[in-house]
KEZA-49871 format. One record per residue (C-alpha): residue number from 1; z, x, y. Coordinates in pm, 1 decimal. Layout:
REM KEZA-49871
<resi NUM	pz Z	px X	py Y>
...
//
This chain:
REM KEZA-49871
<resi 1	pz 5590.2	px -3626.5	py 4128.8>
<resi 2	pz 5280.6	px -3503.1	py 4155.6>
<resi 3	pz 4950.6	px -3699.8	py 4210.4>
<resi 4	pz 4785.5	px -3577.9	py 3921.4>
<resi 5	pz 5115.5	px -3665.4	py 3713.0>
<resi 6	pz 5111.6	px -4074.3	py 3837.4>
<resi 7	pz 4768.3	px -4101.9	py 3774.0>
<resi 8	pz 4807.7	px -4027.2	py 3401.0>
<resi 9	pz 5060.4	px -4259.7	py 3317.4>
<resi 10	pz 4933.9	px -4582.9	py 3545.0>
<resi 11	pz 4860.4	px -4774.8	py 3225.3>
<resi 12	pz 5056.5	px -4933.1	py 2969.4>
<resi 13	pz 4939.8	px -4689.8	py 2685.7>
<resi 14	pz 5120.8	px -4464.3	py 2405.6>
<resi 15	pz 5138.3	px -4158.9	py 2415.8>
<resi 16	pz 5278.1	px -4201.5	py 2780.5>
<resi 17	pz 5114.0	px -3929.6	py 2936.8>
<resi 18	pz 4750.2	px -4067.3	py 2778.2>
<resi 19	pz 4490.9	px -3979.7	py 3025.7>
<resi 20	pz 4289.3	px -4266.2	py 3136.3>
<resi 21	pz 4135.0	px -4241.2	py 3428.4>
<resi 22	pz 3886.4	px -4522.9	py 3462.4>
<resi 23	pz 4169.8	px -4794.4	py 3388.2>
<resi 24	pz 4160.1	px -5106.6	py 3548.2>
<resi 25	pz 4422.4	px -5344.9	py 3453.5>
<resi 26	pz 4363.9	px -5677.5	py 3301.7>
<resi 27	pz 4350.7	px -6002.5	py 3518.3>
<resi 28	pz 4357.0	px -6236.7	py 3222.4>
<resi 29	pz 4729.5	px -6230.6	py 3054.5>
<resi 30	pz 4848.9	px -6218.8	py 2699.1>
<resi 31	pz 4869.9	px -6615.8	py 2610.9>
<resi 32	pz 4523.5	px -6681.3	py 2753.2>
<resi 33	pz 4359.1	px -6361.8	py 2552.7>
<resi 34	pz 4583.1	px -6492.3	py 2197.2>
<resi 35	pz 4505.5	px -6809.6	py 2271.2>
<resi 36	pz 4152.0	px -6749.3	py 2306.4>
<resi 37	pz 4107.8	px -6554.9	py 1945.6>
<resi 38	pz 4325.7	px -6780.1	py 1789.4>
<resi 39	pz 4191.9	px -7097.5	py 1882.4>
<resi 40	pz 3824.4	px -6984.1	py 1791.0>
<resi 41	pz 3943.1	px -6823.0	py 1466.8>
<resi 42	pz 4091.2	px -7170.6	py 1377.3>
<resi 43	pz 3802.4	px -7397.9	py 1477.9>
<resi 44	pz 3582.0	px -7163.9	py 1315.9>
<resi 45	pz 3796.3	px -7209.3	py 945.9>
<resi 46	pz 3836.2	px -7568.4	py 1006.8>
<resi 47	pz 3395.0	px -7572.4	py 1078.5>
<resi 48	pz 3408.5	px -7342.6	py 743.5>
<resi 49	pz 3625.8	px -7645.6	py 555.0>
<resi 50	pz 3442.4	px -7921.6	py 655.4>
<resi 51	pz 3089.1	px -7745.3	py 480.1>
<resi 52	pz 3275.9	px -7626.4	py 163.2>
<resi 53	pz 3398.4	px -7955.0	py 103.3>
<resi 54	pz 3083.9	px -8058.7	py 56.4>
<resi 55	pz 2893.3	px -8122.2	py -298.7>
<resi 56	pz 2761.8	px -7725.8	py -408.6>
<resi 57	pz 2459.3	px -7717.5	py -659.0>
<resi 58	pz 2632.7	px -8048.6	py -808.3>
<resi 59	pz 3043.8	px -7951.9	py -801.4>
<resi 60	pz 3321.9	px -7934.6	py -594.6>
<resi 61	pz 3489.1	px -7563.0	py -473.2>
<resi 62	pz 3827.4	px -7545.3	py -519.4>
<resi 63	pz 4086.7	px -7535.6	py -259.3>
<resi 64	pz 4169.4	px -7179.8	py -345.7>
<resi 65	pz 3757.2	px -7090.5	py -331.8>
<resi 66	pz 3708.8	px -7297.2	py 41.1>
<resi 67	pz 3999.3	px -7079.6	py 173.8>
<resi 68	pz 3877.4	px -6778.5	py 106.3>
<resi 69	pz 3497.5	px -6894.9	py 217.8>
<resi 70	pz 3742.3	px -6982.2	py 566.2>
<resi 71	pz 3839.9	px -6591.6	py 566.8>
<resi 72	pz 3448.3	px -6462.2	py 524.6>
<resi 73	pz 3356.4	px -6708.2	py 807.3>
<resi 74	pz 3628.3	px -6565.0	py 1030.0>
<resi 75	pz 3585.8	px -6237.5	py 936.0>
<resi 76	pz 3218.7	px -6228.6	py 1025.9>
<resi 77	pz 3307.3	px -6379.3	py 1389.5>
<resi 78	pz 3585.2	px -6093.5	py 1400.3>
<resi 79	pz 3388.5	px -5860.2	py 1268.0>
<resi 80	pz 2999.9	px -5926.5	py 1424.9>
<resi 81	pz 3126.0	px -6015.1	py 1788.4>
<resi 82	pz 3456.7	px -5896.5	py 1870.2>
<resi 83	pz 3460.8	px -5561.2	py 1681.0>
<resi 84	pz 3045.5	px -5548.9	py 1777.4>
<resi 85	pz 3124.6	px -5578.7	py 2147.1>
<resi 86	pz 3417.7	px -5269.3	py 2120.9>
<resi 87	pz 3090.2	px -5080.5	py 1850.2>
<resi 88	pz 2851.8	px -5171.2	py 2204.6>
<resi 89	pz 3053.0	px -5108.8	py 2484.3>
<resi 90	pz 3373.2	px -4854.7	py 2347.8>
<resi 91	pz 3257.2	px -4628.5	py 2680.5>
<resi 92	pz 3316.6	px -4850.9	py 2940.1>
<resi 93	pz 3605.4	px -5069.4	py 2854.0>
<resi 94	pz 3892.5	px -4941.0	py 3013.9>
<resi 95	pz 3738.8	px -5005.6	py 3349.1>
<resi 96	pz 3521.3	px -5303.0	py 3244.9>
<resi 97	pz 3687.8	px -5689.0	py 3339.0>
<resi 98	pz 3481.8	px -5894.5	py 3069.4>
<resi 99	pz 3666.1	px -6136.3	py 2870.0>
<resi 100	pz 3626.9	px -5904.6	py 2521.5>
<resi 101	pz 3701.4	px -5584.8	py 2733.8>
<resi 102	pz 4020.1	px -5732.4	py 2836.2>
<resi 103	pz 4072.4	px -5861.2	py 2465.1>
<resi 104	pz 4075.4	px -5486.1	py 2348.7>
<resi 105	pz 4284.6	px -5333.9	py 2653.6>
<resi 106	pz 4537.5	px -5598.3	py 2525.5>
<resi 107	pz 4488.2	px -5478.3	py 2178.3>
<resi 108	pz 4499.3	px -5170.4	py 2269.5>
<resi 109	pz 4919.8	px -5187.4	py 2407.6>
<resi 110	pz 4911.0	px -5178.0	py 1968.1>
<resi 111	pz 4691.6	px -4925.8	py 1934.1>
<resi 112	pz 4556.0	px -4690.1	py 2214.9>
<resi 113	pz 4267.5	px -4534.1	py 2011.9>
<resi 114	pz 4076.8	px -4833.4	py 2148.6>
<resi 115	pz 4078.2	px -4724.6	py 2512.6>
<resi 116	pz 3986.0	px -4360.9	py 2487.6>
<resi 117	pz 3709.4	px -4392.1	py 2204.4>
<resi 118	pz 3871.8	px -4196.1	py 1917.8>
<resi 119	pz 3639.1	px -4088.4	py 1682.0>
<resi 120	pz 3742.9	px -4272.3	py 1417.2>
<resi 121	pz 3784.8	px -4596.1	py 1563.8>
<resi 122	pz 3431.6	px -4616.7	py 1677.9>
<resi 123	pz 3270.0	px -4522.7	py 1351.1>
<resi 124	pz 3455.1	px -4742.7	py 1143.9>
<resi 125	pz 3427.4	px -5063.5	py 1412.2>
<resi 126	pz 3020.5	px -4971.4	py 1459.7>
<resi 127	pz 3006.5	px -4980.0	py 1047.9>
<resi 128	pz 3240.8	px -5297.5	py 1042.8>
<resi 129	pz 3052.6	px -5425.9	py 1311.1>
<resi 130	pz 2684.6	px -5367.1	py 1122.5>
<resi 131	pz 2787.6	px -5424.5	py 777.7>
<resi 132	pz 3052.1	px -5628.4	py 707.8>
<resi 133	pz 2997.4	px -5893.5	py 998.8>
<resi 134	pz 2654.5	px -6016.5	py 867.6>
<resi 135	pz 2784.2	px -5975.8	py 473.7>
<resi 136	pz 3083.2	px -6173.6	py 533.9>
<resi 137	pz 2820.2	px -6478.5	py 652.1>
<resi 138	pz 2610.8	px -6379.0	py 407.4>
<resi 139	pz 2945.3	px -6405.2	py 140.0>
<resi 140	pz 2955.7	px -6784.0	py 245.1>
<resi 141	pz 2575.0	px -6886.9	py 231.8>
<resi 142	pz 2569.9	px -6700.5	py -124.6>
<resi 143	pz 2853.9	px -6991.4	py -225.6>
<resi 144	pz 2766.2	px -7236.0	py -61.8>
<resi 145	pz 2388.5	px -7245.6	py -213.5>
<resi 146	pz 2561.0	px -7108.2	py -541.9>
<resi 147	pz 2368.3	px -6777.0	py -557.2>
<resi 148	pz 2385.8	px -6558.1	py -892.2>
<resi 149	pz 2504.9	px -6269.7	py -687.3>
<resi 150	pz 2770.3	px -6459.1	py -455.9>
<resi 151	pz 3085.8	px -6260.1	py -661.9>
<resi 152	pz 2939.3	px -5917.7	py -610.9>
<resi 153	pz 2860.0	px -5949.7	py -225.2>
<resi 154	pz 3211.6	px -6061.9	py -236.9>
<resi 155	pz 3362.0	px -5736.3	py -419.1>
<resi 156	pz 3124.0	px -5502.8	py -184.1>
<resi 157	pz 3262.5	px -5675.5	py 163.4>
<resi 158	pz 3609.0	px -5675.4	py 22.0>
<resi 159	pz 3604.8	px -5319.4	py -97.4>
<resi 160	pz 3456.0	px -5226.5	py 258.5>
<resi 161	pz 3764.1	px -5401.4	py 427.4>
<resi 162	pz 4016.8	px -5268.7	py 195.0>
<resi 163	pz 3861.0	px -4881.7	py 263.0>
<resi 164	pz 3861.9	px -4972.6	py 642.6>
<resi 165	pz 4222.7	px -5097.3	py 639.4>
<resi 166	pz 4349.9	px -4812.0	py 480.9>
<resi 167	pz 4229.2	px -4549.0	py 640.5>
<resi 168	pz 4285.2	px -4719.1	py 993.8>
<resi 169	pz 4655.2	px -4737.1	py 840.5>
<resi 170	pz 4673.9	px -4373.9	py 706.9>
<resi 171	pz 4510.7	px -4178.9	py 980.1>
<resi 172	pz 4784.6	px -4352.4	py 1244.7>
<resi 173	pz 5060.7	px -4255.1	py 1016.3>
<resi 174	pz 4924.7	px -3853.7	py 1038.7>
<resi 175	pz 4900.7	px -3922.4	py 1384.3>
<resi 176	pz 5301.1	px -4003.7	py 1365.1>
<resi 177	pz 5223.6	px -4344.7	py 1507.6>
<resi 178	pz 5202.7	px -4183.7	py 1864.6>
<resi 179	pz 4917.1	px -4459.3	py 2007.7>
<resi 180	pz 5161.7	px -4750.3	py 2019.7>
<resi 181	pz 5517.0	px -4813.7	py 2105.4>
<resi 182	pz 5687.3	px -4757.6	py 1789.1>
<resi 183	pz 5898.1	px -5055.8	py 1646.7>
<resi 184	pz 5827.9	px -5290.2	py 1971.9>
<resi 185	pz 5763.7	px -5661.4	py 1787.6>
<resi 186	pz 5457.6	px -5767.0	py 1927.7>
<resi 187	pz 5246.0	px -5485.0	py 2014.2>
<resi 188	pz 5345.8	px -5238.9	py 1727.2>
<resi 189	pz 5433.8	px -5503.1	py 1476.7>
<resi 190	pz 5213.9	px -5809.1	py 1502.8>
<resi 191	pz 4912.6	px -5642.1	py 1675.2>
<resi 192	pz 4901.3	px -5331.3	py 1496.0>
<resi 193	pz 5089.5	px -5395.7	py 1167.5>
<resi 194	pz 5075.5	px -5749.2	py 1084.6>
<resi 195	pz 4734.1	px -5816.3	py 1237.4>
<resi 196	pz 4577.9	px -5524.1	py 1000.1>
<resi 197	pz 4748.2	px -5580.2	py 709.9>
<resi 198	pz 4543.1	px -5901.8	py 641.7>
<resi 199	pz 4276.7	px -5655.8	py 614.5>
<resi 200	pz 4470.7	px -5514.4	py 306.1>
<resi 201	pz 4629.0	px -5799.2	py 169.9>
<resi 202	pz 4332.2	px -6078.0	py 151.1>
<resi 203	pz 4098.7	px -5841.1	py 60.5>
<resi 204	pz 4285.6	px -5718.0	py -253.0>
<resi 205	pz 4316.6	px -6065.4	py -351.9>
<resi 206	pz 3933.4	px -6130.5	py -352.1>
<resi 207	pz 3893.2	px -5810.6	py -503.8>
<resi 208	pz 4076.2	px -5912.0	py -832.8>
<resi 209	pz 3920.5	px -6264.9	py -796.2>
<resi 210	pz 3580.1	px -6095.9	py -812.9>
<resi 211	pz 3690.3	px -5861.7	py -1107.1>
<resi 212	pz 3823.6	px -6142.9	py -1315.3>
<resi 213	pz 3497.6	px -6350.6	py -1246.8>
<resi 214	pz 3237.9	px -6082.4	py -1319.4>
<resi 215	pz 3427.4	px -5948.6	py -1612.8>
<resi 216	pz 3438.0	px -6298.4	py -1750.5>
<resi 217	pz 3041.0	px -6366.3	py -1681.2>
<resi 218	pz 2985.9	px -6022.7	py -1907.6>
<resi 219	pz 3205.4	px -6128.6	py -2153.0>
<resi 220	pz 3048.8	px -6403.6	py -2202.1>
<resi 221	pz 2696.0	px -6214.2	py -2164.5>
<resi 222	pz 2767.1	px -5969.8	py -2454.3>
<resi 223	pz 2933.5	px -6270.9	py -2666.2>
<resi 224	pz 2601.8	px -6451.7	py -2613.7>
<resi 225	pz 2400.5	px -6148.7	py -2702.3>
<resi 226	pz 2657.0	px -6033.0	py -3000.8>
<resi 227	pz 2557.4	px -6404.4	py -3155.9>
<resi 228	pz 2165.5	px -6376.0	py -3080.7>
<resi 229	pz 2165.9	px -6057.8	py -3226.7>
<resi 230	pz 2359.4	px -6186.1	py -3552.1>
<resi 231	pz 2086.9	px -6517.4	py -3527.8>
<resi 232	pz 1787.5	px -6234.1	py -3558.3>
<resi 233	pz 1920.9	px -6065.0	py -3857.9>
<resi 234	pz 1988.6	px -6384.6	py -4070.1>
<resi 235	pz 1655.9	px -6473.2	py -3983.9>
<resi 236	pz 1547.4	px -6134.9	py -4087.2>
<resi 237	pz 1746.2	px -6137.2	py -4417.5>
//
């Protein structure tokens, strides 16, 4: 074989003949890396449940409202630091050894686009990484000091995540799923399925919940004005 033919396949990247030249393999393995983003993702939600379980403008937040006040507090550490650092530094990660580096060549056995800075992928991280980081922290200071506006920020960073999460999906599957190894159970179907479907899933969910509460507050908005306006012309008459 060729020297110019080993060189492009000395990674662990789909398609197989990917060209990567500046790869240099991780030194960190699998379990540490997982157990790195899962461990902060869960001290971070159970940080996030301890300060929603506290007294807000006078009442309690539900269990349901605290969980999903977990997900914006984990979703702006996701989004502001990890997806930030792939937004900063998409150019030299292949080659580069730092912990987060090494987190996205690991991601990356689920979806390649991370190591050779498609197009895409780098736009919608650096907007991720700029928008909805700081609005999902901004989702849970708007509850948690019961601001007017809390339900809207909460539609906009949904619908953002929703819109990301499907297009990541549908631009793979024109791509014929050719950056990962098709049907293998960890890298194609836990990191790139199941770990990006919670962007489609949850979302949705908080979507409605914002739909149902907003439509309610201008229901009872017009009902309030419908009766004020009926007040005036009694008066009137």
């Amino acid at each position: 074989m060729p020297k110019g033919a080993a060189e492009t396949i000395s990674h662990p990247y789909w398609p197989r003949d990917l060209s990567i030249p500046n790869y240099i393999p991780n030194d960190r393995s699998m379990s540490e890396i997982l157990t790195f983003l899962f461990s902060a993702s869960g001290l971070l939600m159970l940080v996030a449940w301890a300060l929603t379980g506290q007294r807000v403008s006078g009442c309690h937040l539900s269990t349901w409202r605290r969980l999903a006040l977990c997900w914006f507090t984990v979703c702006g550490f996701i989004h502001g630091l990890i997806e930030g650092w792939f937004s900063l530094y998409y150019t030299i990660i292949p080659a580069d050894q730092s912990f987060l580096s090494q987190l996205w060549k690991e991601y990356a056995k689920g979806d390649s686009r991370y190591v050779i800075a498609d197009n895409f992928t780098v736009c919608m991280e650096t907007v991720t990484a700029c928008l909805w980081g700081p609005f999902s922290l901004w989702v849970v200071a708007a509850f948690l000091y019961n601001r007017p506006y809390r339900f809207v920020l909460q539609l906009i960073v949904s619908l953002g995540q929703l819109y990301g999460a499907v297009l990541y999906f549908y631009t793979e599957h024109r791509d014929g799923y050719i950056h990962s190894e098709y049907n293998h159970p960890v890298y194609f179907w836990f990191y790139f399925v199941f770990m990006n479907v919670l962007w489609i899933v949850i979302p949705f969910l908080l979507i409605v919940d914002s739909w149902c509460q907003l439509s309610f507050t201008q229901a009872l908005s017009d009902k309030q004005h419908t009766n004020t306006s009926s007040s005036r012309k009694e008066i009137i008459f």
